[in-house]
N, CA, C and O atoms as a Maestro MAE file, in Angstrom:
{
 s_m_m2io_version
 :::
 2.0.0
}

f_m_ct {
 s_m_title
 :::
 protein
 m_atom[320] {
  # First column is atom index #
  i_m_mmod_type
  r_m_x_coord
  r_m_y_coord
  r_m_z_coord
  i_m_residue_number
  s_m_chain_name
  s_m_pdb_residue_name
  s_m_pdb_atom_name
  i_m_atomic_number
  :::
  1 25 79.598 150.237 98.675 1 A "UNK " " N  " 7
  2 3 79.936 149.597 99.936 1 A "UNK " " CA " 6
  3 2 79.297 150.376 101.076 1 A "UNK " " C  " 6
  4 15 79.212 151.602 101.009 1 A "UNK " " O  " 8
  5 25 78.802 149.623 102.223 2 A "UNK " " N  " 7
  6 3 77.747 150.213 103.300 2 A "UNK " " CA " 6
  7 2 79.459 149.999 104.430 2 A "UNK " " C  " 6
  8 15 80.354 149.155 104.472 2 A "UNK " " O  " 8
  9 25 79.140 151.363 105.210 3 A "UNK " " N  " 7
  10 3 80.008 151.041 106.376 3 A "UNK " " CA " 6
  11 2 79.007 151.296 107.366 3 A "UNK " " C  " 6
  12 15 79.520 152.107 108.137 3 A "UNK " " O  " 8
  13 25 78.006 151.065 107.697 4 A "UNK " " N  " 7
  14 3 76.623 151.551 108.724 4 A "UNK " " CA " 6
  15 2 76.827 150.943 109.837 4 A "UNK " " C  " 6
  16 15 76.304 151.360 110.870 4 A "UNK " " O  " 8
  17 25 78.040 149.280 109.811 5 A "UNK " " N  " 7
  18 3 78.164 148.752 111.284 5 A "UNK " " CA " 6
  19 2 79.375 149.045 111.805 5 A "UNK " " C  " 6
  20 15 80.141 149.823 111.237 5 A "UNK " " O  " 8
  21 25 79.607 148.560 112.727 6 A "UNK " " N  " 7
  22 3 80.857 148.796 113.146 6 A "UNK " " CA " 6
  23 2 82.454 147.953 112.217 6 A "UNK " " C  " 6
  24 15 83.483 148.568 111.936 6 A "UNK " " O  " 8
  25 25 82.262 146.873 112.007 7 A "UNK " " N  " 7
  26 3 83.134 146.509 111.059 7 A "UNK " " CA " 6
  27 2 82.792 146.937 110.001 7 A "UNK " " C  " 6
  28 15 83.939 146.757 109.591 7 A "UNK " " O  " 8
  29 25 82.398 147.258 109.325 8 A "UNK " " N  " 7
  30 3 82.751 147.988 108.106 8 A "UNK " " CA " 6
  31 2 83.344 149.213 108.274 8 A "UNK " " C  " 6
  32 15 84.366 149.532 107.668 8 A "UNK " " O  " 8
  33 25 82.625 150.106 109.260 9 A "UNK " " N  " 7
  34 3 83.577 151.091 109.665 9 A "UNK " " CA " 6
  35 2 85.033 151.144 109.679 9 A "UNK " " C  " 6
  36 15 85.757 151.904 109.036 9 A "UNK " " O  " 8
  37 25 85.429 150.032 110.678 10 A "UNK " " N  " 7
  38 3 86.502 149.725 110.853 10 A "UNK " " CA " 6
  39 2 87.868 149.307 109.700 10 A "UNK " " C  " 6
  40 15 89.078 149.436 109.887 10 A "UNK " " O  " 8
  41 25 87.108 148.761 108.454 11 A "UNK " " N  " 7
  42 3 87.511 148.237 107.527 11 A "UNK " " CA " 6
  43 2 87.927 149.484 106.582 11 A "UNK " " C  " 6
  44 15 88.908 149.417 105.840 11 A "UNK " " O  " 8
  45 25 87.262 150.402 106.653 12 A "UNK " " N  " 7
  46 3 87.822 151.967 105.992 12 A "UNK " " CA " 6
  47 2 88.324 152.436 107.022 12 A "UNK " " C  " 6
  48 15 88.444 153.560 106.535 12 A "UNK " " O  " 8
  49 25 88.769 152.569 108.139 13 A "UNK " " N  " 7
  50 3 90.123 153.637 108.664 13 A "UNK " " CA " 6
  51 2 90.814 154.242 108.285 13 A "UNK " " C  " 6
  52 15 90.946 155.459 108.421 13 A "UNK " " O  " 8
  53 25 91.480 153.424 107.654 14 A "UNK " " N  " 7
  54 3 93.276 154.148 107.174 14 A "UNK " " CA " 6
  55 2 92.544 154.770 105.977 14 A "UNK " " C  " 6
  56 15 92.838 155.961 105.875 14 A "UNK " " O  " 8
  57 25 91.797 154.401 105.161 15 A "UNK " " N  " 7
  58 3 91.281 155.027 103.748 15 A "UNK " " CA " 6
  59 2 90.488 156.414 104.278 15 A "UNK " " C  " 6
  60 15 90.441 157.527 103.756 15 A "UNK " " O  " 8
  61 25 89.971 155.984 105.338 16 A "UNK " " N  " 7
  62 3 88.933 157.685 105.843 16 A "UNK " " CA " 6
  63 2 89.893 158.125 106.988 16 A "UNK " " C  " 6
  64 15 89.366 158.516 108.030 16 A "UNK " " O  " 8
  65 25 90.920 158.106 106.919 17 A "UNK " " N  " 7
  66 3 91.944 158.652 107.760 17 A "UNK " " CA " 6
  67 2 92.837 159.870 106.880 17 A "UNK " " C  " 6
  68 15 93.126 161.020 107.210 17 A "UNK " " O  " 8
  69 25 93.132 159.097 105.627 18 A "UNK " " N  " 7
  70 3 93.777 159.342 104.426 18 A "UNK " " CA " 6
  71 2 93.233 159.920 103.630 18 A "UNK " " C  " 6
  72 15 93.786 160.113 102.547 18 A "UNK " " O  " 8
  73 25 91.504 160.568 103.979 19 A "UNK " " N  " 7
  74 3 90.890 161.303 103.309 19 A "UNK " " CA " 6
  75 2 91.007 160.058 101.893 19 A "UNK " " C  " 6
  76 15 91.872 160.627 101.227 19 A "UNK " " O  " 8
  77 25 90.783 159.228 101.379 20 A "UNK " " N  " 7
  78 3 90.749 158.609 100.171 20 A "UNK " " CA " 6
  79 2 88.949 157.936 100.028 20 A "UNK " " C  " 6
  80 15 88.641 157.208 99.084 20 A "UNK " " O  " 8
  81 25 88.321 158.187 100.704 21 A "UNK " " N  " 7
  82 3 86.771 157.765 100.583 21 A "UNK " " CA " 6
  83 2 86.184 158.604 99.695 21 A "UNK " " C  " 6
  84 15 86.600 159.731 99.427 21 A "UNK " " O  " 8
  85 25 84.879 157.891 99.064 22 A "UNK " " N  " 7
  86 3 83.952 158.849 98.269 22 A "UNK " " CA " 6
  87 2 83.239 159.575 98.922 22 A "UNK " " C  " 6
  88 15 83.221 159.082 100.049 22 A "UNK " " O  " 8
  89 25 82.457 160.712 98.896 23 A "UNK " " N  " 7
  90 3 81.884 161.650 99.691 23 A "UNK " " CA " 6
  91 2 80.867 160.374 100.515 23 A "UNK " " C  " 6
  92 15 80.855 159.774 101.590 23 A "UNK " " O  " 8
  93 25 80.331 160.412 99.654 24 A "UNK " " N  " 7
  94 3 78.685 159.385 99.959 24 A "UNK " " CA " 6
  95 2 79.428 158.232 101.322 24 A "UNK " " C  " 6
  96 15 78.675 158.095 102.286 24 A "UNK " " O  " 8
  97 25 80.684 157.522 101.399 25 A "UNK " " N  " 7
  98 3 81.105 156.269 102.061 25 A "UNK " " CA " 6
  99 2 81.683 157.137 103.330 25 A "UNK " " C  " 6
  100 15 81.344 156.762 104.453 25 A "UNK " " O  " 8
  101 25 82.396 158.086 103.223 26 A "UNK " " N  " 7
  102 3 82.878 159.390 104.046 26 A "UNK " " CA " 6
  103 2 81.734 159.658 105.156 26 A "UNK " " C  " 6
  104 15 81.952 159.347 106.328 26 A "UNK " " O  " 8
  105 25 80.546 160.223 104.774 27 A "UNK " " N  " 7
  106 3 79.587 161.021 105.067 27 A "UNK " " CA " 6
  107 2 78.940 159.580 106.111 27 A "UNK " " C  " 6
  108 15 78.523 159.572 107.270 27 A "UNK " " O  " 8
  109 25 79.113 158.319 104.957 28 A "UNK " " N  " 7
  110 3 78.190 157.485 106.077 28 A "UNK " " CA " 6
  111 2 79.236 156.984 107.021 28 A "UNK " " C  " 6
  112 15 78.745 156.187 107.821 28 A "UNK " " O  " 8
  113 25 80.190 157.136 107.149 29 A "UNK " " N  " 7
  114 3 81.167 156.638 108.502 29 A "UNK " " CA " 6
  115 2 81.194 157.639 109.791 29 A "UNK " " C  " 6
  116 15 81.602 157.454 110.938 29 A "UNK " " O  " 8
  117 25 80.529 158.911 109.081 30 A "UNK " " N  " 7
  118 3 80.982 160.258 110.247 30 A "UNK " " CA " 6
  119 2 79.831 159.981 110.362 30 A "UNK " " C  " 6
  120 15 79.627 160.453 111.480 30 A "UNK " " O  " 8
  121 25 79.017 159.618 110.089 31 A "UNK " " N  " 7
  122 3 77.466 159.443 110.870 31 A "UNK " " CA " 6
  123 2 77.619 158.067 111.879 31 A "UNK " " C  " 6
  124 15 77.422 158.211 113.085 31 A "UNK " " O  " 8
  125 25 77.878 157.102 111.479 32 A "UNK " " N  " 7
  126 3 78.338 156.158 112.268 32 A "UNK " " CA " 6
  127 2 79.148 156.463 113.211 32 A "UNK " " C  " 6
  128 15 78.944 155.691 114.148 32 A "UNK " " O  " 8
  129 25 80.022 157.247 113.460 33 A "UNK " " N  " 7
  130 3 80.956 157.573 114.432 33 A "UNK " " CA " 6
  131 2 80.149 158.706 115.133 33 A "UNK " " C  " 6
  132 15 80.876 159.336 115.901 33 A "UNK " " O  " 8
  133 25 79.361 158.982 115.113 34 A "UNK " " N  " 7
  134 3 78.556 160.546 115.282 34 A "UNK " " CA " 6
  135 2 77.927 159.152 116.730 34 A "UNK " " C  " 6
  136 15 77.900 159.505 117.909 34 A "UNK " " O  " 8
  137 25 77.645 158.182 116.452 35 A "UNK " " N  " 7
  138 3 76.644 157.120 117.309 35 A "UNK " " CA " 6
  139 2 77.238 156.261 117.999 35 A "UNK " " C  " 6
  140 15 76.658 155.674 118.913 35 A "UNK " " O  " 8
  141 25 78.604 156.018 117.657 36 A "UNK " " N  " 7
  142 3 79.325 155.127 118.154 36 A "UNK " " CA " 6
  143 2 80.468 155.232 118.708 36 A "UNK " " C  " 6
  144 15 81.469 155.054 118.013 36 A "UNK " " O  " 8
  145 25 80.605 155.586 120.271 37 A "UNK " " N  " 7
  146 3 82.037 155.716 121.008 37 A "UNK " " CA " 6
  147 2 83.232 155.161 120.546 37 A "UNK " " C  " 6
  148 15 84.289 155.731 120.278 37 A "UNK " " O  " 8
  149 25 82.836 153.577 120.466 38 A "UNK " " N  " 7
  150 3 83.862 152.364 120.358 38 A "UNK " " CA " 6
  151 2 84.619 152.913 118.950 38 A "UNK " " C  " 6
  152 15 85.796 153.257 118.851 38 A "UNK " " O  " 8
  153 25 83.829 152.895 118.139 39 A "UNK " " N  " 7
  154 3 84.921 153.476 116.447 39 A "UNK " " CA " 6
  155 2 85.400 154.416 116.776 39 A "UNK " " C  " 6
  156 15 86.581 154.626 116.501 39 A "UNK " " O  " 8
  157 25 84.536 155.447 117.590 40 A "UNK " " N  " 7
  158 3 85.422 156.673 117.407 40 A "UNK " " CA " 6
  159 2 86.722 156.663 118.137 40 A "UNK " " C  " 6
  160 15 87.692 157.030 117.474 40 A "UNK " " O  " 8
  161 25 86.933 156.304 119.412 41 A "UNK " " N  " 7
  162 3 87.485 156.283 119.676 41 A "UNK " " CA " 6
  163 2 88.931 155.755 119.413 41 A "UNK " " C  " 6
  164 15 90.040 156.085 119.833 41 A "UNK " " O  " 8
  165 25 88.448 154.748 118.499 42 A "UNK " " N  " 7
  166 3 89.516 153.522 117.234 42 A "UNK " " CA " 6
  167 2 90.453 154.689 116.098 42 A "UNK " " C  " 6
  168 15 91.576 154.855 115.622 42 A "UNK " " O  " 8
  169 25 88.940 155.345 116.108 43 A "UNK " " N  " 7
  170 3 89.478 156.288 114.806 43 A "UNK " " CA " 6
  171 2 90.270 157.398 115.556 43 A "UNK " " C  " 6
  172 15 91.359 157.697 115.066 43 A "UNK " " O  " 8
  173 25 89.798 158.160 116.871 44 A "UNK " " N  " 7
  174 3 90.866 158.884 117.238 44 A "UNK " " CA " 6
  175 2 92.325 158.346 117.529 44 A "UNK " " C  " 6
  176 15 93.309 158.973 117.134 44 A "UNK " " O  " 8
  177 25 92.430 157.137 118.249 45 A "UNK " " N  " 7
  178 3 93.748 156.983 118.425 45 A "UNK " " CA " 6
  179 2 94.548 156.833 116.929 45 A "UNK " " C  " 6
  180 15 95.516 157.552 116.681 45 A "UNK " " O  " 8
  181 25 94.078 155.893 116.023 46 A "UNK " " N  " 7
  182 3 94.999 155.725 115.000 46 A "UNK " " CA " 6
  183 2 95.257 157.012 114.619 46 A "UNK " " C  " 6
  184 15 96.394 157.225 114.198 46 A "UNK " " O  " 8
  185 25 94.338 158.098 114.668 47 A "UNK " " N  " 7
  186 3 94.556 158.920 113.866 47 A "UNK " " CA " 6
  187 2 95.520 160.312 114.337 47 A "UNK " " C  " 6
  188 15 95.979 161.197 113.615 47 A "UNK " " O  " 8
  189 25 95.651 160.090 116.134 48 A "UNK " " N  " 7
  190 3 96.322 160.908 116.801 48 A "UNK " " CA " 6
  191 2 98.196 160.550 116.329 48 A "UNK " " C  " 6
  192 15 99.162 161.222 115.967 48 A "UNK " " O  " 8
  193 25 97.866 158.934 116.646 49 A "UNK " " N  " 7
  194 3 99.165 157.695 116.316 49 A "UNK " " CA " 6
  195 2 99.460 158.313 115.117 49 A "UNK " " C  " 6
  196 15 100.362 159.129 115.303 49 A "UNK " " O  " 8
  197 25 99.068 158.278 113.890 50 A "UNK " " N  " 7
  198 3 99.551 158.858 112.549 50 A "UNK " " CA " 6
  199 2 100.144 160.224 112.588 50 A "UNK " " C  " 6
  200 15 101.312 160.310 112.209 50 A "UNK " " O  " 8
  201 25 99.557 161.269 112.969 51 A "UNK " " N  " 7
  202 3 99.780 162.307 113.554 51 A "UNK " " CA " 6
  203 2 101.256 162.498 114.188 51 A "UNK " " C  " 6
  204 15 102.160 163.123 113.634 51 A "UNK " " O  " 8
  205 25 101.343 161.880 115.394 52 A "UNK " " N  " 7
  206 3 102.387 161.580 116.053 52 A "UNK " " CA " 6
  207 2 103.780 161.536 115.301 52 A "UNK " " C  " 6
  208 15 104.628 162.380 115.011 52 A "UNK " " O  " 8
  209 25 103.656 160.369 115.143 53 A "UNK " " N  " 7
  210 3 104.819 159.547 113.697 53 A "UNK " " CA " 6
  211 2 105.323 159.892 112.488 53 A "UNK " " C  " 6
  212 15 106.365 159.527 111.944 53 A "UNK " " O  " 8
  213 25 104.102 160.960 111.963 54 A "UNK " " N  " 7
  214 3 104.346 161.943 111.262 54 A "UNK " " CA " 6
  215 2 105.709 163.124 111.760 54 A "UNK " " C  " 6
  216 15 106.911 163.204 111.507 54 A "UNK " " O  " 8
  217 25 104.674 163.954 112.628 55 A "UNK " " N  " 7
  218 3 105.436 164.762 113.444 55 A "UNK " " CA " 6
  219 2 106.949 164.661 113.847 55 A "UNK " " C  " 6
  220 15 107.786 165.548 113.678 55 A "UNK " " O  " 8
  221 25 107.185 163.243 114.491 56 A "UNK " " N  " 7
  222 3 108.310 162.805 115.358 56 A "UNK " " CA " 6
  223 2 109.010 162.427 114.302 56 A "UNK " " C  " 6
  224 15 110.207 162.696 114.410 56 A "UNK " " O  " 8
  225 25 108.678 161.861 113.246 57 A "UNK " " N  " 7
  226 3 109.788 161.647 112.200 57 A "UNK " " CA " 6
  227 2 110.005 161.791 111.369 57 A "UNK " " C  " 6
  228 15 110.436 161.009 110.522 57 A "UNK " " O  " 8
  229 25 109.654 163.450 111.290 58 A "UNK " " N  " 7
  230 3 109.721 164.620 110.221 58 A "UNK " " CA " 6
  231 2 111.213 164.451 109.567 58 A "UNK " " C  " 6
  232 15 111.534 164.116 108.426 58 A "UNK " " O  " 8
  233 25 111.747 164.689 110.331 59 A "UNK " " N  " 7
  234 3 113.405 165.115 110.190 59 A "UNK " " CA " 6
  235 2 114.652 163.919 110.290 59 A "UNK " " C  " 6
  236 15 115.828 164.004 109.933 59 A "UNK " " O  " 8
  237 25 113.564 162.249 111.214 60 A "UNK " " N  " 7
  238 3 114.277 161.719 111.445 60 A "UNK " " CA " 6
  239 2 114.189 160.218 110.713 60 A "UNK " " C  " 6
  240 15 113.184 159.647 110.289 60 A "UNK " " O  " 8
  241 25 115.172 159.902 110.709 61 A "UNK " " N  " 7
  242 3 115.094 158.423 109.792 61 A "UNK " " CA " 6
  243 2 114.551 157.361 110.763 61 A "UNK " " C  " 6
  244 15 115.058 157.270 111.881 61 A "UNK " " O  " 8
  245 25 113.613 156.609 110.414 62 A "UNK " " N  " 7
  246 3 112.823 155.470 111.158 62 A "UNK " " CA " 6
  247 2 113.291 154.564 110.659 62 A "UNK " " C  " 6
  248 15 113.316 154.298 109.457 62 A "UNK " " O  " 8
  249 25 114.000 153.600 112.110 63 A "UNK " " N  " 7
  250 3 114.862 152.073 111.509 63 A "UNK " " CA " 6
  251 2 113.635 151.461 110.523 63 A "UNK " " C  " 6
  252 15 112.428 151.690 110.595 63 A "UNK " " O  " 8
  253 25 114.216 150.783 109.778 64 A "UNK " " N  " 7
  254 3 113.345 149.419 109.456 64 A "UNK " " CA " 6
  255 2 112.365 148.209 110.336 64 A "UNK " " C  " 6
  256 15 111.175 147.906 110.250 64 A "UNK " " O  " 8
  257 25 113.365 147.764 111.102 65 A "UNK " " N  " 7
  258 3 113.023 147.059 111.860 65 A "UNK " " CA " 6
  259 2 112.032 147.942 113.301 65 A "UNK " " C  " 6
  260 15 112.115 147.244 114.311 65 A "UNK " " O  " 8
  261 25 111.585 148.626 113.430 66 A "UNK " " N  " 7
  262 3 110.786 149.497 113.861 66 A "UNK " " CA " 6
  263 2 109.420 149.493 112.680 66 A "UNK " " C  " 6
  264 15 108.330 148.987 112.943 66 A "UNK " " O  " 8
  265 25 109.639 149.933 111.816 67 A "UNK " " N  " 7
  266 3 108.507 150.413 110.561 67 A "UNK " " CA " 6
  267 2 107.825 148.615 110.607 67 A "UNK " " C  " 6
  268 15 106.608 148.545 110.777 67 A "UNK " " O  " 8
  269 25 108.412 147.591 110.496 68 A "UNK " " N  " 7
  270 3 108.103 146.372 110.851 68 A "UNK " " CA " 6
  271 2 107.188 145.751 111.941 68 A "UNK " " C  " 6
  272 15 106.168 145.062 111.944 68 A "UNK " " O  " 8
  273 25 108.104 146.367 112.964 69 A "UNK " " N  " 7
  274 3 106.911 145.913 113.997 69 A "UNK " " CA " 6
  275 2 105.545 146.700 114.188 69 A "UNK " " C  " 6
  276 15 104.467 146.359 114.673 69 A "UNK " " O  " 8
  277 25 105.917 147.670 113.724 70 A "UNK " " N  " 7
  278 3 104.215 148.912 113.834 70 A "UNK " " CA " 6
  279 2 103.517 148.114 112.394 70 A "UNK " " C  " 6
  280 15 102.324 147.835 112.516 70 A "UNK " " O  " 8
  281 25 104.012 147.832 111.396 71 A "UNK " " N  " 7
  282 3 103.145 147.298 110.184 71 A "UNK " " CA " 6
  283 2 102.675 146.027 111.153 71 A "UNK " " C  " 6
  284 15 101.460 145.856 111.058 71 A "UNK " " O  " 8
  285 25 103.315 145.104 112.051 72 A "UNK " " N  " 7
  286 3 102.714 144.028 112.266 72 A "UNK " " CA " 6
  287 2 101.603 143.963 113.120 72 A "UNK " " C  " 6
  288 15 100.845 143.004 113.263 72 A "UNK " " O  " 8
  289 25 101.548 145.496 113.901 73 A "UNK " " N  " 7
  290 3 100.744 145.789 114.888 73 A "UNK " " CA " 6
  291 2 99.457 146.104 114.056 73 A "UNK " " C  " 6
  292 15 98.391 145.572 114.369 73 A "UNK " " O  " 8
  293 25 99.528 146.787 113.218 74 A "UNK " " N  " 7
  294 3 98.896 147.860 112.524 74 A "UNK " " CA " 6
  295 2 98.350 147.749 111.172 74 A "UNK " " C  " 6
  296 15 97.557 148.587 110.744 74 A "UNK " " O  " 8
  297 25 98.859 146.453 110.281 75 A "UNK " " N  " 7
  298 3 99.157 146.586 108.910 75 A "UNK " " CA " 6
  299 2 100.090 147.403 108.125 75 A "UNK " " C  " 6
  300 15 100.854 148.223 108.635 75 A "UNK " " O  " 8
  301 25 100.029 147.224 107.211 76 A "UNK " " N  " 7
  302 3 101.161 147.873 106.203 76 A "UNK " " CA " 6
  303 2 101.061 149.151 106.137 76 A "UNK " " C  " 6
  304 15 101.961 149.975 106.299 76 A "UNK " " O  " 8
  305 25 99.273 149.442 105.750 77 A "UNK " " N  " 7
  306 3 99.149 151.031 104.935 77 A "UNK " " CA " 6
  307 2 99.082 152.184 106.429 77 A "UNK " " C  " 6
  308 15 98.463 153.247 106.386 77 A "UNK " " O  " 8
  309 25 99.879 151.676 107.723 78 A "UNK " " N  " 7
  310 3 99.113 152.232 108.412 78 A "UNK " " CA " 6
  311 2 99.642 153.937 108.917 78 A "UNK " " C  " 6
  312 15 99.297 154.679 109.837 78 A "UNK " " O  " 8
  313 25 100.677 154.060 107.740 79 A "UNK " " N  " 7
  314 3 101.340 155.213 107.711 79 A "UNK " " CA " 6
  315 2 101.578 155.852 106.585 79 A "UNK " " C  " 6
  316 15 102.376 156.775 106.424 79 A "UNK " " O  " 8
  317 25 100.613 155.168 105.497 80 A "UNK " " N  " 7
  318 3 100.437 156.070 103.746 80 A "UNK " " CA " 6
  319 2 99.842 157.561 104.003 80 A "UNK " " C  " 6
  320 15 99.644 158.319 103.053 80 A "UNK " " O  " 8
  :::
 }
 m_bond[319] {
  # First column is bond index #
  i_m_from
  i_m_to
  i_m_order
  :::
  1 1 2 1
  2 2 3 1
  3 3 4 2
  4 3 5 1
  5 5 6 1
  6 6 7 1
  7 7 8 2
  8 7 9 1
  9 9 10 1
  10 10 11 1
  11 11 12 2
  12 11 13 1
  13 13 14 1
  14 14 15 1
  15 15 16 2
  16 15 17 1
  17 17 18 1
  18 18 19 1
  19 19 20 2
  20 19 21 1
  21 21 22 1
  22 22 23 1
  23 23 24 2
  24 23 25 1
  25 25 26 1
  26 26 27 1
  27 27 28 2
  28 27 29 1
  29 29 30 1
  30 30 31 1
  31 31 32 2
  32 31 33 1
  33 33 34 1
  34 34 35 1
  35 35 36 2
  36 35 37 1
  37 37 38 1
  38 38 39 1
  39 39 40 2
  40 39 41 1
  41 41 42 1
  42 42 43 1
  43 43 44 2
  44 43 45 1
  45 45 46 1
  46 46 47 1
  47 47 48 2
  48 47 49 1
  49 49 50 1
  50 50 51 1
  51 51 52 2
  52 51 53 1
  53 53 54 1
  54 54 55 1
  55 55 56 2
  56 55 57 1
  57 57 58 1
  58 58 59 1
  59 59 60 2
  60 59 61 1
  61 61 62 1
  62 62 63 1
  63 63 64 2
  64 63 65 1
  65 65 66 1
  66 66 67 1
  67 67 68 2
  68 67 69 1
  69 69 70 1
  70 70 71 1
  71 71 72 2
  72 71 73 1
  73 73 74 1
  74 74 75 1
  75 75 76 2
  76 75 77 1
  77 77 78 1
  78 78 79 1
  79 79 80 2
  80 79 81 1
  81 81 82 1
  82 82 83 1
  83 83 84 2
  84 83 85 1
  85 85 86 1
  86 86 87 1
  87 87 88 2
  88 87 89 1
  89 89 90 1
  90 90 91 1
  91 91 92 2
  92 91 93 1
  93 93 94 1
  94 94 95 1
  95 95 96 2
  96 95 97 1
  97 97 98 1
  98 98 99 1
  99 99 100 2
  100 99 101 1
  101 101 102 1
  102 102 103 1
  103 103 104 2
  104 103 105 1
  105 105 106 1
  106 106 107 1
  107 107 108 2
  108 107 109 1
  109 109 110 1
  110 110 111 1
  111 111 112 2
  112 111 113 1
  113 113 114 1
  114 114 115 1
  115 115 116 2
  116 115 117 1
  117 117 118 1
  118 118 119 1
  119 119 120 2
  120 119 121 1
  121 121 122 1
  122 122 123 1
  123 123 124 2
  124 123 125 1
  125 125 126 1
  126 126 127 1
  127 127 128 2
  128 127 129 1
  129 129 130 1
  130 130 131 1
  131 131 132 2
  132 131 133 1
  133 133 134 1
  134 134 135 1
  135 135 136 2
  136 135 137 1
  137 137 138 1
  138 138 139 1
  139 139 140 2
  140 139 141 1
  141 141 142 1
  142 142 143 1
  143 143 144 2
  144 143 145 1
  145 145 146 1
  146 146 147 1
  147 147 148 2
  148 147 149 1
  149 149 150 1
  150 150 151 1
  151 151 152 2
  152 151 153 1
  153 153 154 1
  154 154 155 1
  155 155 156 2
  156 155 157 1
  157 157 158 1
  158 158 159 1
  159 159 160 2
  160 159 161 1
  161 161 162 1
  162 162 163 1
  163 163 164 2
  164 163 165 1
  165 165 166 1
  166 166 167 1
  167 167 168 2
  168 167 169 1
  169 169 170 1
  170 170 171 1
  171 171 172 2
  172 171 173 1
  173 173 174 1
  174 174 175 1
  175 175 176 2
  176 175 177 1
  177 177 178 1
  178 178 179 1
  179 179 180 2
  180 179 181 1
  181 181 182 1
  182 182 183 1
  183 183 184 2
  184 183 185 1
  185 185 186 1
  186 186 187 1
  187 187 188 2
  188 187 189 1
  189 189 190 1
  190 190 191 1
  191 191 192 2
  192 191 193 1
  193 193 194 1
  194 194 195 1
  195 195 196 2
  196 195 197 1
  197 197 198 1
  198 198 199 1
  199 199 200 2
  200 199 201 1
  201 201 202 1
  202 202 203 1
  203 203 204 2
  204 203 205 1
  205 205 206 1
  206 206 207 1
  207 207 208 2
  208 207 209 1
  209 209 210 1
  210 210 211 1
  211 211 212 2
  212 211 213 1
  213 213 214 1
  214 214 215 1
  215 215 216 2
  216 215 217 1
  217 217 218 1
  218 218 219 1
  219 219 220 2
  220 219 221 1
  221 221 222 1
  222 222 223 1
  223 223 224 2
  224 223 225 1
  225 225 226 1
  226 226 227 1
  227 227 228 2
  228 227 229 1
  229 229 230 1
  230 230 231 1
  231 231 232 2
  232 231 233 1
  233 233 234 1
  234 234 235 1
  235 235 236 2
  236 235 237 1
  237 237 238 1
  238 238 239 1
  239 239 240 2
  240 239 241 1
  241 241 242 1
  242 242 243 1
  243 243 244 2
  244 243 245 1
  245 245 246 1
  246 246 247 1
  247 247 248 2
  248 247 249 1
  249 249 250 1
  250 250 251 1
  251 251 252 2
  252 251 253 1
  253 253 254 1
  254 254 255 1
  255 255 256 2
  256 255 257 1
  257 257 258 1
  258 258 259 1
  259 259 260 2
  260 259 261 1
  261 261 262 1
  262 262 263 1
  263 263 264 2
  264 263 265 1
  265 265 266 1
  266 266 267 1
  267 267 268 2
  268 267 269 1
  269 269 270 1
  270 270 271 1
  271 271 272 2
  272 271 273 1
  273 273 274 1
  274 274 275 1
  275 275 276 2
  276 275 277 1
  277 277 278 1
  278 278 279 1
  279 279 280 2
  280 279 281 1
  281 281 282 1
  282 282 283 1
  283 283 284 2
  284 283 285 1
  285 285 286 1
  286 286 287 1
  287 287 288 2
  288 287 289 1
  289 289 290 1
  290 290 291 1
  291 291 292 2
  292 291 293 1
  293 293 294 1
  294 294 295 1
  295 295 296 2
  296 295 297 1
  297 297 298 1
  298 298 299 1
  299 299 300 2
  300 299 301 1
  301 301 302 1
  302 302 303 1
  303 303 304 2
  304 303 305 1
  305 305 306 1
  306 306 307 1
  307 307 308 2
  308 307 309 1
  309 309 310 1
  310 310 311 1
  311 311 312 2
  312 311 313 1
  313 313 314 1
  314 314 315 1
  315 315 316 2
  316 315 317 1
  317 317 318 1
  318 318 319 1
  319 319 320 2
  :::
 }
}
């Protein structure tokens, strides 16, 4: 799989967020983002957002109906 445009980029996030890419698909997205503000910038927020949510709800229980509306914003995997 080529991620060289911007949607494809986009289409691995959460997987090259999650560290779950092959070196070779990895390597060609950080080059793409190396050229492209718009992803990166896609990729920093989700990835600050994950970060965050992590952090903040280390210790604390996250309603359901919360985890719901961020999956609807976001998709499902957007906190694996």
């Amino acid at each position: 799989m080529m991620a060289t445009d911007c949607q494809g980029t986009l289409d691995e996030l959460h997987r090259f967020l999650d560290q779950e890419l092959s070196a070779e698909l990895h390597a060609e997205i950080m080059e793409h983002l190396a050229g492209c503000t718009d992803c990166q910038q896609t990729f920093d927020f989700h990835g600050e957002l994950k970060r965050v949510v992590r952090q903040k709800a280390q210790n604390d229980e996250i309603p359901g109906t919360l985890l719901e509306k961020i999956a609807g914003c976001f998709g499902d995997d957007w906190l694996d």
